[in-house]
KEKOL-534730 format. One record per residue (C-alpha): residue number from 1; residue in three letters; x, y, z. Coordinates in steps of 0.5 Angstrom, whole numbers. Layout:
NODE,NUM,Ala,X,Y,Z
...
END
This chain:
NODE,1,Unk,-69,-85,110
NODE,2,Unk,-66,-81,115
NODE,3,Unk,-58,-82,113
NODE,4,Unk,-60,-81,105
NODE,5,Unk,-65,-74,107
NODE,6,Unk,-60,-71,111
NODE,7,Unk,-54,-72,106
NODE,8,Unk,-59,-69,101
NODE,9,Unk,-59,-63,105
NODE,10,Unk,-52,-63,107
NODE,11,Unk,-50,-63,99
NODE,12,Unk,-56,-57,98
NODE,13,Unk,-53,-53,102
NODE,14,Unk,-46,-55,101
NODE,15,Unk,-47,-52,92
NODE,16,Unk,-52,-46,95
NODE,17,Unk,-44,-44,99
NODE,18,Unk,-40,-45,93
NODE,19,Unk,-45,-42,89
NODE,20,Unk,-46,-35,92
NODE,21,Unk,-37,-36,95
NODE,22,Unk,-36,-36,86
NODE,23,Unk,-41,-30,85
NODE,24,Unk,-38,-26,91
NODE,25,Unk,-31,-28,89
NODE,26,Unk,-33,-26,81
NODE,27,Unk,-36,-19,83
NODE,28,Unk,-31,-18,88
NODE,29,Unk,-24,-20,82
NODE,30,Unk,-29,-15,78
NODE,31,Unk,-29,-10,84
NODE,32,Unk,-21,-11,85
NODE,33,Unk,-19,-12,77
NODE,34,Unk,-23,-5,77
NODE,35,Unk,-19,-1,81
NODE,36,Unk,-13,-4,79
NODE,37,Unk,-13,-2,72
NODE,38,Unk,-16,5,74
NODE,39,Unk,-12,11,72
NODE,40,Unk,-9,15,78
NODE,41,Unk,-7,21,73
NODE,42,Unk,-14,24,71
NODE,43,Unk,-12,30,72
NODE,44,Unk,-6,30,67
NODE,45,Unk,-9,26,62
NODE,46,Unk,-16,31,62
NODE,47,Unk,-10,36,60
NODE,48,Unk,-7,32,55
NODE,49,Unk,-14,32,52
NODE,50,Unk,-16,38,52
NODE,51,Unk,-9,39,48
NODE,52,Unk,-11,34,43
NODE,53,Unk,-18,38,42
NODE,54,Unk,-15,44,42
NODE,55,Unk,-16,47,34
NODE,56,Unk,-9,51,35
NODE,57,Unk,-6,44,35
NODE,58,Unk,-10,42,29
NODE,59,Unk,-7,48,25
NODE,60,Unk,-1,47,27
NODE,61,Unk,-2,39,24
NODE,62,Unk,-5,41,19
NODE,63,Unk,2,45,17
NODE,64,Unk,6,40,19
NODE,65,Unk,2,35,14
NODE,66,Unk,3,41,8
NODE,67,Unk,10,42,10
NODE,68,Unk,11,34,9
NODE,69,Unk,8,35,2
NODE,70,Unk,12,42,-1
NODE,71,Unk,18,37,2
NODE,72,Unk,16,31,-2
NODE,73,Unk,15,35,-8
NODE,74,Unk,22,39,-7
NODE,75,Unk,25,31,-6
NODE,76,Unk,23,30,-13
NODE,77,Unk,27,35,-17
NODE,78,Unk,34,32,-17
NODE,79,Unk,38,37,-17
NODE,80,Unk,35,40,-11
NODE,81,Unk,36,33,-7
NODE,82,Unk,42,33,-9
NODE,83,Unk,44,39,-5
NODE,84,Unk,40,40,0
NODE,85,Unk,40,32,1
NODE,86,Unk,42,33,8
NODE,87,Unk,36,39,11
NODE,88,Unk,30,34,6
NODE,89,Unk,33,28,12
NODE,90,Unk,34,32,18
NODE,91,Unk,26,35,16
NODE,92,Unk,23,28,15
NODE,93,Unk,25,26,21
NODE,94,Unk,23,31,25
NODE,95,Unk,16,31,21
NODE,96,Unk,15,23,23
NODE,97,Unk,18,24,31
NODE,98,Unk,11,29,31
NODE,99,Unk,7,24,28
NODE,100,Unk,9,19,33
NODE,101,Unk,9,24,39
NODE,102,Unk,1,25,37
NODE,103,Unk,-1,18,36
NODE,104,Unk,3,17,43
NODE,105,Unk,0,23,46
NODE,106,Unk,-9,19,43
NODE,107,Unk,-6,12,45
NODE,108,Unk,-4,15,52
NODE,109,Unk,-11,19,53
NODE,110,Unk,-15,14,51
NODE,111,Unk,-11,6,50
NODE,112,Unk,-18,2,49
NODE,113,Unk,-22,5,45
NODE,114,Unk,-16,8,40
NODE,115,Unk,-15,2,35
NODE,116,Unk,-24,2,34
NODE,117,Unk,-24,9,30
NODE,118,Unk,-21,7,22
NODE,119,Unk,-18,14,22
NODE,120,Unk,-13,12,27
NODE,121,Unk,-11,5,24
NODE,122,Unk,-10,10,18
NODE,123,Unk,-5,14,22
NODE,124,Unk,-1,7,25
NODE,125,Unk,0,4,18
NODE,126,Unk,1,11,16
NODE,127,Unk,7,12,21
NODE,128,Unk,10,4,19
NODE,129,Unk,10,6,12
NODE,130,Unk,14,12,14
NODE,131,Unk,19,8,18
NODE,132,Unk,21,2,12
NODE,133,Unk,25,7,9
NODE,134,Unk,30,7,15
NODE,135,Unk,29,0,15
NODE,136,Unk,33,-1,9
NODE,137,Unk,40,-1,7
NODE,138,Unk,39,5,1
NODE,139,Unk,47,4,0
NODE,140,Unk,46,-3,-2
NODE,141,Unk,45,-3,-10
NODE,142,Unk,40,-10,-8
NODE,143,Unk,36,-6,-4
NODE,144,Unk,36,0,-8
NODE,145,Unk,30,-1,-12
NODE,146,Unk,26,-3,-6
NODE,147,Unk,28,2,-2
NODE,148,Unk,26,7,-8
NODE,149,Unk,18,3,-8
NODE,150,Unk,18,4,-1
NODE,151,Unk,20,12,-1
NODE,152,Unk,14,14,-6
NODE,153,Unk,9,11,-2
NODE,154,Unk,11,16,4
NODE,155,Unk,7,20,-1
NODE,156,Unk,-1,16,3
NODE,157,Unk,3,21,9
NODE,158,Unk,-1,26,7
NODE,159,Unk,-8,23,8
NODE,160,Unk,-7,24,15
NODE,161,Unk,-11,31,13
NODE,162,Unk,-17,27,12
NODE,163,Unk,-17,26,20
NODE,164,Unk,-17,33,21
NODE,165,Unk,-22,36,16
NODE,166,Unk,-29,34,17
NODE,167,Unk,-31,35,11
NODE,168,Unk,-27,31,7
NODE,169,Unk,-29,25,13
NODE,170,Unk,-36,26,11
NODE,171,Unk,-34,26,4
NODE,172,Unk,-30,19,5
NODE,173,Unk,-37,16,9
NODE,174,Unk,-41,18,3
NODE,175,Unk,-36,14,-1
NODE,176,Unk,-36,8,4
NODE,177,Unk,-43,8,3
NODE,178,Unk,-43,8,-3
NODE,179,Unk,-39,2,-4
NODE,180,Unk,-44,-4,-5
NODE,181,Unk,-49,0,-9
NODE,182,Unk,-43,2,-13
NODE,183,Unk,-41,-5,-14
NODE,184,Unk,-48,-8,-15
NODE,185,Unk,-48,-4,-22
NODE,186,Unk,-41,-5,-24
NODE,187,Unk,-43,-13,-22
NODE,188,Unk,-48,-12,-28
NODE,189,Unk,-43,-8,-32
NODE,190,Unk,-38,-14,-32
NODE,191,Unk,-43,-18,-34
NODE,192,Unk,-46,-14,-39
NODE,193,Unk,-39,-14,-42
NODE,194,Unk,-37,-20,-41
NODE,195,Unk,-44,-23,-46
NODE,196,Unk,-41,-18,-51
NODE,197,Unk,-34,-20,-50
NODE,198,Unk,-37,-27,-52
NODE,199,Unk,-41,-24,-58
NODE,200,Unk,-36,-20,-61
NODE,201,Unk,-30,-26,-60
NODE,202,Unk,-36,-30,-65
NODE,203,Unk,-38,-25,-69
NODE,204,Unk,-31,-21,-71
NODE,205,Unk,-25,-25,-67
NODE,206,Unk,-23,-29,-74
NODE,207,Unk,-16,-28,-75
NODE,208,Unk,-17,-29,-82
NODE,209,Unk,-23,-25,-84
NODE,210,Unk,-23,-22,-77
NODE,211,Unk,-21,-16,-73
NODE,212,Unk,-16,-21,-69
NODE,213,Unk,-13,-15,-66
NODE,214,Unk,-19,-13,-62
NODE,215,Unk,-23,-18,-62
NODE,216,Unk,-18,-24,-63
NODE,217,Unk,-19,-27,-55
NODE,218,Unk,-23,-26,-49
NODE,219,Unk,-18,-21,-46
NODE,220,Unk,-17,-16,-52
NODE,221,Unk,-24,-17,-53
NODE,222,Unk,-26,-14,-46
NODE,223,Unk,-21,-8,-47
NODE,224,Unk,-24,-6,-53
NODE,225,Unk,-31,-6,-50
NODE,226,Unk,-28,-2,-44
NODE,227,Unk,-25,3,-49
NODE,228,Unk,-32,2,-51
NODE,229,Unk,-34,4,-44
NODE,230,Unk,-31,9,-43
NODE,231,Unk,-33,13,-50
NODE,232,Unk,-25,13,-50
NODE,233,Unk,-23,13,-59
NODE,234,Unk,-29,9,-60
NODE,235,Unk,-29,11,-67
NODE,236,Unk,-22,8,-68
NODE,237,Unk,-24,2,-66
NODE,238,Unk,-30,2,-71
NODE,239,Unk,-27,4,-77
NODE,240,Unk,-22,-2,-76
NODE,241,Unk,-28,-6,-77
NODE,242,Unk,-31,-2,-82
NODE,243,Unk,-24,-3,-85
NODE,244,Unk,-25,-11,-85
NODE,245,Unk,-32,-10,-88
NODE,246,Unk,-37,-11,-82
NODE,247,Unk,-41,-5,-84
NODE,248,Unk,-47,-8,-80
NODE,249,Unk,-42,-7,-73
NODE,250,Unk,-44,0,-72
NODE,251,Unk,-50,-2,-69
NODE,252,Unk,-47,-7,-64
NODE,253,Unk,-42,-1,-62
NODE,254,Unk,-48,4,-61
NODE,255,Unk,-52,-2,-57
NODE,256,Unk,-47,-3,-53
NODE,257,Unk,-45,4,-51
NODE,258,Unk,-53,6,-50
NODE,259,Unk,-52,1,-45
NODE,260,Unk,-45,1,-42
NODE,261,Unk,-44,9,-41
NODE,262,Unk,-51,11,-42
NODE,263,Unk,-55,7,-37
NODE,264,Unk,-50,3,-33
NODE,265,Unk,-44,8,-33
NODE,266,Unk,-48,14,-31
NODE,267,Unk,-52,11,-26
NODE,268,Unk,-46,9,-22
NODE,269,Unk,-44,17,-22
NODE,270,Unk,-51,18,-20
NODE,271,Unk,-51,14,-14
NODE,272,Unk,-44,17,-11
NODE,273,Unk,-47,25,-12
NODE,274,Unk,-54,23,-9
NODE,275,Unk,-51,19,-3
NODE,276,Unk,-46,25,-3
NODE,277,Unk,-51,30,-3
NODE,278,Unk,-55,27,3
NODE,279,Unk,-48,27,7
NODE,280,Unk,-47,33,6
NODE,281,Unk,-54,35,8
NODE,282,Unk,-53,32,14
NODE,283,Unk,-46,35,16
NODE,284,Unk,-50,42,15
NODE,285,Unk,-55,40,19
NODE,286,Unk,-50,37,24
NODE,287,Unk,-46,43,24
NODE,288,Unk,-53,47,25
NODE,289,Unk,-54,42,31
NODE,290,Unk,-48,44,34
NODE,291,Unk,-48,51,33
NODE,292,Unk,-55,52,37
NODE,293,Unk,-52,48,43
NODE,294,Unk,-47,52,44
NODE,295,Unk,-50,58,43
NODE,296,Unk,-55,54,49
NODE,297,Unk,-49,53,52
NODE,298,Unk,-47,60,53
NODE,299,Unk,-54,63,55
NODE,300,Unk,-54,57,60
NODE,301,Unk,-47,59,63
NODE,302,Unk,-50,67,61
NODE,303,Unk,-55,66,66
NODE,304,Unk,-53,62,71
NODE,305,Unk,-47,67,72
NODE,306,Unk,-52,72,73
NODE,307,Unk,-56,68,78
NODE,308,Unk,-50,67,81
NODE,309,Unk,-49,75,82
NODE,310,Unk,-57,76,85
NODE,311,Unk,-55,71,90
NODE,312,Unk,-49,74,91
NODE,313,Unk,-52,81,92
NODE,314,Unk,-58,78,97
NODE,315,Unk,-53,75,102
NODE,316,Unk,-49,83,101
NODE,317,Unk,-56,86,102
NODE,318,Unk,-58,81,108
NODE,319,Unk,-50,84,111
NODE,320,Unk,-49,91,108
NODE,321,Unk,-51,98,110
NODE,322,Unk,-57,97,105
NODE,323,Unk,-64,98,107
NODE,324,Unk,-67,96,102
NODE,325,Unk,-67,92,96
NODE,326,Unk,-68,98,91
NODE,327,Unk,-62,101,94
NODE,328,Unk,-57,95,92
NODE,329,Unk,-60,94,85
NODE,330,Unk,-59,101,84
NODE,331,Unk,-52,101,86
NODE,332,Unk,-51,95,81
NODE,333,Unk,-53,99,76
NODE,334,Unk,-48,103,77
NODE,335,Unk,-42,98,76
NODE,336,Unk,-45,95,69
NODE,337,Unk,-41,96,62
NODE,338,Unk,-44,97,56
NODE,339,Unk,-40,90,54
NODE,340,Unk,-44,87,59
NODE,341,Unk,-48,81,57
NODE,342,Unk,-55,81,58
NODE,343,Unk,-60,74,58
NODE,344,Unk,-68,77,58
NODE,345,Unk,-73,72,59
NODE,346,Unk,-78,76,59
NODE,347,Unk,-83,76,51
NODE,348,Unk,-84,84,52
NODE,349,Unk,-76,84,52
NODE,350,Unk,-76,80,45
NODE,351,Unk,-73,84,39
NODE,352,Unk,-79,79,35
NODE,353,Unk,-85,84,40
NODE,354,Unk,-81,90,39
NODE,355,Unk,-81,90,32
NODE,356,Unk,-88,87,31
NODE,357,Unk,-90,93,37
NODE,358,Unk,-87,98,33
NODE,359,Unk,-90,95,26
NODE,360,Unk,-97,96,30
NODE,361,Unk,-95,104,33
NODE,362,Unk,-94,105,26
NODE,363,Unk,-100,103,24
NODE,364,Unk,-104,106,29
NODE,365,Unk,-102,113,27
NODE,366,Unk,-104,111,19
NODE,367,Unk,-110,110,22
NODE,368,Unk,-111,115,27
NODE,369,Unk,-109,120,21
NODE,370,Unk,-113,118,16
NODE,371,Unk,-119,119,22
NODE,372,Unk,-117,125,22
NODE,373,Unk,-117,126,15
NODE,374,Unk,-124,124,15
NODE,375,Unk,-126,128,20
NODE,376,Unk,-125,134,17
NODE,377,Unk,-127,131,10
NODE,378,Unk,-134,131,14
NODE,379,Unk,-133,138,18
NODE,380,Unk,-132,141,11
NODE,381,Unk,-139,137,8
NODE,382,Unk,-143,139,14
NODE,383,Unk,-140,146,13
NODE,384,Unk,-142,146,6
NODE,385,Unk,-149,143,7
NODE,386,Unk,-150,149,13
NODE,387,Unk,-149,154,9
NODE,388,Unk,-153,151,3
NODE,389,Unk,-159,150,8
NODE,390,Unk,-158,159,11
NODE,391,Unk,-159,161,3
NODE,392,Unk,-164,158,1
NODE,393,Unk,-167,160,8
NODE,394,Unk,-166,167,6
NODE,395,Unk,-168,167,-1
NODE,396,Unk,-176,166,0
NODE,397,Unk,-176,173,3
NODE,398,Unk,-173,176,-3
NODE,399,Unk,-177,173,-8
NODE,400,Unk,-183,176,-5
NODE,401,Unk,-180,182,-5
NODE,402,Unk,-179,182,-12
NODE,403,Unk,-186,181,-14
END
């Protein structure tokens, strides 16, 4: 029993060593790959982060993209490419080597969380595409059209505005949300189409009595009734069935647009301006929220500058020639300018209570007027019932005089 307990308790205690050995060796191959992988150029790459927010930097890349356009506009007109062939490349080239100096300057800022944002995903590929026509022989006259295909798309270079405006990224987010609802009613649309695609097949798909032109199988009937949709020269297609003598086909047509664009057409265009109108109001009031917590910001900043000063003057108070506090403030005073910020805390210093004070002063001296005017109105009436009371006093007299 001794020998088997003591090699229980010898193994025990051997799996508590190797346990607590692989928790220490993990936390300190953490603790090491930490270290390892940190940056030792904070300094430099906060700069260049600061350089990438700096809304100079984004104006700048805003012209560039919009010089890209003007360029590809200009390529487009034979005779100016012609000609100018030589500039046009030499352009194209320098707007693609700021593309990537960009993108290499955000991977170097912050390489692990760049591939996580969509919009720079968007910019690689953008910066691929850029690149294919480069890529292929032009000269070659087998690869001549491919090389043509792939120098149209260097027109998605432009979208890289959507990333510099704020906006246009709200709107794009409105859009995406509006995607799966969108697809529910154009789901619902395709079956609606898809029964009268049927429907109609049967009814007017006949190739000798039939309009086999547009209804004569299931794909032209499917374009008809999107043409339908569409409200694009639905009467043509309606007077070539009147033509073949189906009068009672207007009701089919009328039906179908009733439900097609009337309710499911319409209400996916209603669905992407509720959700565009909500995106827009939350970016107004996300705009509103950023405008308040820089104006704190600033107050914070404001204030803490000012107190910064009083100390400044308490330790000069404590170590000048002043003997009293009163002496110093009256000296800082005069040093202040009119530009000058002020921050009062104080609710007497509000311009909320100088107004509802000036209000209330106002008031008081309609008041304090009209008790005036009041006043003499009874010192007139008191007047005028004296002199009433002296007359009749003074007439009894007279009157036994008389008689």
């Amino acid at each position: 029993m001794e020998p088997t307990e003591s090699f229980h308790q010898r193994r025990l205690v051997s799996n508590l060593v190797v346990e607590n050995f692989k928790s220490s060796s993990d936390s300190d191959l953490k603790h090491t790959m930490f270290w390892q992988f940190r940056r030792r150029d904070t300094e430099f790459c906060a700069y260049i982060g600061r350089l990438l927010q700096n809304p100079l930097l984004n104006s700048i890349m805003i012209s560039v993209i919009s010089l890209n356009a003007v360029f590809l506009g200009l390529e487009t007109d034979y005779a100016i490419k012609l000609n100018s062939y030589a500039y046009l490349e030499l352009a194209d080239l320098i707007i693609i080597s700021i593309y990537t100096t960009e993108i290499l300057l955000k991977f170097y800022v912050d390489p692990l969380n760049y591939w996580r944002s969509g919009y720079n995903l968007f910019d690689v590929l953008i910066l691929l595409i850029a690149y294919l026509p480069y890529t292929i022989d032009k000269n070659d006259i087998r690869h001549y059209r491919t090389w043509n295909i792939i120098n149209g798309f260097q027109a998605l270079k432009i979208l890289k505005l959507i990333s510099y405006n704020r906006g246009m990224r709200s709107l794009i987010m409105a859009l995406g949300q509006t995607v799966k609802t969108v697809i529910y009613v154009l789901v619902l649309l395709f079956l609606l189409m898809f029964i009268f695609a049927i429907l109609g097949y049967g009814l007017y798909g006949d190739s000798e009595t039939g309009d086999s032109k547009n209804w004569g199988n299931l794909a032209s009937a499917l374009f008809t009734l999107f043409c339908l949709v569409t409200v694009d020269g639905w009467t043509d297609f309606q007077d070539e069935l009147d033509q073949h003598g189906f009068n009672a086909s207007r009701a089919f047509t009328i039906v179908f647009i009733l439900l097609g664009f009337f309710l499911f057409f319409n209400m996916s265009i209603g669905v992407v301006i509720m959700t565009i109108q909500d995106s827009t109001q939350n970016y107004e009031r996300e705009l509103k929220a950023e405008k308040q917590a820089t104006l704190q910001a600033k107050k914070q900043a404001i204030l803490q500058r000012q107190q910064e000063e009083v100390n400044m003057l308490m330790h000069q108070q404590k170590t000048s020639e002043y003997k009293t506090f009163s002496e110093l403030v009256e000296d800082f005073k005069k040093t202040l300018h009119h530009s000058d910020p002020m921050v009062l805390e104080d609710f007497c210093a509000s311009i909320s209570f100088i107004d509802l004070y000036l209000t209330s002063l106002d008031l008081q001296d309609n008041t304090v007027y009209r008790l005036q005017e009041l006043y003499y109105e009874l010192v007139g009436t008191l007047n005028t019932i004296l002199e009433d009371v002296r007359e009749k006093s003074v007439l009894p007299p007279e009157k036994d005089m008389k008689s």
